[in-house]
C-alpha positions as CSV (number, residue, x, y, z in Angstrom):
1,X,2.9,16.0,-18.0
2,X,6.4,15.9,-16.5
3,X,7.9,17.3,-13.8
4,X,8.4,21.4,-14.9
5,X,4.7,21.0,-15.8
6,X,4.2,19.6,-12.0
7,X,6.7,22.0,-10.7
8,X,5.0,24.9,-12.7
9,X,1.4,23.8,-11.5
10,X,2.5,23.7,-7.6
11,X,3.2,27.3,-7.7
12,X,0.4,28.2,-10.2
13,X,-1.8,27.0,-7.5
14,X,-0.6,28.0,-4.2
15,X,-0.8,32.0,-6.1
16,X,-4.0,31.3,-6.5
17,X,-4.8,30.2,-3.5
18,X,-3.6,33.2,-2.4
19,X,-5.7,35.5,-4.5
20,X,-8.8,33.7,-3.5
21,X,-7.9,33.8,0.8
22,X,-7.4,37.8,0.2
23,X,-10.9,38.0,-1.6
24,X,-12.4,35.2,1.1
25,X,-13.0,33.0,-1.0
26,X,-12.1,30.1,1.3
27,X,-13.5,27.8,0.0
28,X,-11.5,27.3,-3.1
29,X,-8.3,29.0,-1.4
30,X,-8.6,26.1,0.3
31,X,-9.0,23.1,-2.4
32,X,-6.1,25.1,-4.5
33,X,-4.0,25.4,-1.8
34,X,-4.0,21.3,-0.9
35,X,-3.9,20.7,-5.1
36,X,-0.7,22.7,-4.8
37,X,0.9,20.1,-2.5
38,X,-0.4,17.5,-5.1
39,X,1.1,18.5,-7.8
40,X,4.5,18.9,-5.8
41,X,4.1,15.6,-4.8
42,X,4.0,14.5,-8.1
43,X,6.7,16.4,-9.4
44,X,8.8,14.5,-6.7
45,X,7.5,11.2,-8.5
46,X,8.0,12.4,-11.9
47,X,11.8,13.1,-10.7
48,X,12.7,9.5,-9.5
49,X,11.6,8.4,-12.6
50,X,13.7,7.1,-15.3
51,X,13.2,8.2,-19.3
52,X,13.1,4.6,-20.5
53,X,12.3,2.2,-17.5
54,X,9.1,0.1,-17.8
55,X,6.7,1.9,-15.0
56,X,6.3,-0.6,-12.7
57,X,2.8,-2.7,-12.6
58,X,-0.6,-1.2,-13.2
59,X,-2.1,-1.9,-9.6
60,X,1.2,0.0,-8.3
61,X,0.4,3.0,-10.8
62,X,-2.8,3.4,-9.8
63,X,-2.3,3.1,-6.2
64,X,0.6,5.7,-6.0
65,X,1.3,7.9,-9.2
66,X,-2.3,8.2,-10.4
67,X,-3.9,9.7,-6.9
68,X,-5.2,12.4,-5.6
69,X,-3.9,10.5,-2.0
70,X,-1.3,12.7,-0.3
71,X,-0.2,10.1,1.7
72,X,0.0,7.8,-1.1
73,X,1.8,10.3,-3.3
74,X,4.4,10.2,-0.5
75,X,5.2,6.7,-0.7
76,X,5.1,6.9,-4.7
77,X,7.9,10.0,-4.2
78,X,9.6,7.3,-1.8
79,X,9.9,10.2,1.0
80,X,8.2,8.6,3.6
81,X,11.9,8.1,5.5
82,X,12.5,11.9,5.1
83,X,9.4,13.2,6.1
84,X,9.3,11.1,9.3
85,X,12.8,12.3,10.0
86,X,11.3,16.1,9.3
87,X,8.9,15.3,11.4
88,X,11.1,14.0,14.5
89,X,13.3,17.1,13.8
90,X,10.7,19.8,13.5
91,X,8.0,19.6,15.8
92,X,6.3,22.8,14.0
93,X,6.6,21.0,10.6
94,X,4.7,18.0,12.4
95,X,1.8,20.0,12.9
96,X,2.0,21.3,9.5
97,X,2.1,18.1,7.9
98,X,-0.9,16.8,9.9
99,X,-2.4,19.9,8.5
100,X,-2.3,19.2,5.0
101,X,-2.4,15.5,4.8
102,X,-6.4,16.1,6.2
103,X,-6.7,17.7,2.6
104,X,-8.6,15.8,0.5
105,X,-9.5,15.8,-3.6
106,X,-13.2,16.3,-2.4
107,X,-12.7,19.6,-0.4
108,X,-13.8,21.0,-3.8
109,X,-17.2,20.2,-3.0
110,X,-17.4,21.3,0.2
111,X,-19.5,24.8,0.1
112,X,-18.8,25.8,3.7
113,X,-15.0,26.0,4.4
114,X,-14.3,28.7,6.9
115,X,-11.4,31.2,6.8
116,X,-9.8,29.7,9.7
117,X,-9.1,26.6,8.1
118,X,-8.6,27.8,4.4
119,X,-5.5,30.3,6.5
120,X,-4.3,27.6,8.5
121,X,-4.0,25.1,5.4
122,X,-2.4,27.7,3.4
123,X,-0.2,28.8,6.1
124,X,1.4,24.9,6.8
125,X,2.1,24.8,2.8
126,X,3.6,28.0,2.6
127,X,5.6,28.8,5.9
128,X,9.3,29.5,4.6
129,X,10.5,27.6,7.4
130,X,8.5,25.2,8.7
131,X,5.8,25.1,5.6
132,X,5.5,20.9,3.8
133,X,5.7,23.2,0.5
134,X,9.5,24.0,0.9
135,X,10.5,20.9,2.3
136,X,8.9,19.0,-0.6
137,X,10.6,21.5,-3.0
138,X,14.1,20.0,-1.8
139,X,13.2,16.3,-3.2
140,X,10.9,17.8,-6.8
């Protein structure tokens, strides 16, 4: 994988998200929707990385490249500066964020996600101004 394939995969997923939210199927709207801002995430890691440097240890590799942690992916991306800045500067975005980072890998088990949350996950990602989907498409 690299980071088109990560890049490609992000958008792959939040369409069909979107597909399943219109045919209320919230349930896996809302896991594809979160995977979405997972494999943005990693194409922001995958972009800081160099073609022939060493990756760094293995604990470090596990703990923030090879995750399903979107708070962990952050600090992998090394955006944790800029997303408390967008934070501080974008009260909306704030909520967003807080939004999304509740997503977890599991949520694909869960049988009983309502449309409310599926909507309100998909709509933090995707929101062209405030959404953690364009703002993360500024550092992939």
């Amino acid at each position: 994988m690299n980071r088109a394939d990560f890049q490609k995969l992000a958008g792959l997923r939040i369409k069909e998200a979107k597909v399943l939210l219109d045919r209320k199927h919230y349930e896996g709207a809302y896991y594809l929707a979160g995977y979405a801002v997972e494999c943005a995430l990693k194409a922001c890691v995958a972009k800081k990385t160099k073609r022939y440097d060493f990756p760094p240890n293995e604990k470090a590799v596990r703990e923030f490249y090879y995750t399903h942690e979107l708070e962990k992916l952050v600090k992998g991306a090394d955006l944790g500066g800029e997303l408390k800045a967008k934070e501080d500067a974008d009260g909306q975005f704030k909520l967003n964020w807080a939004a999304v980072k509740s997503w977890k890998e599991q949520a694909r088990y869960e049988p009983e996600i309502d449309e409310k949350r599926a909507r309100d996950l998909y709509s933090a990602i995707t929101n062209k101004k405030h959404g953690v989907l364009s703002w993360l498409k500024k550092y992939w």
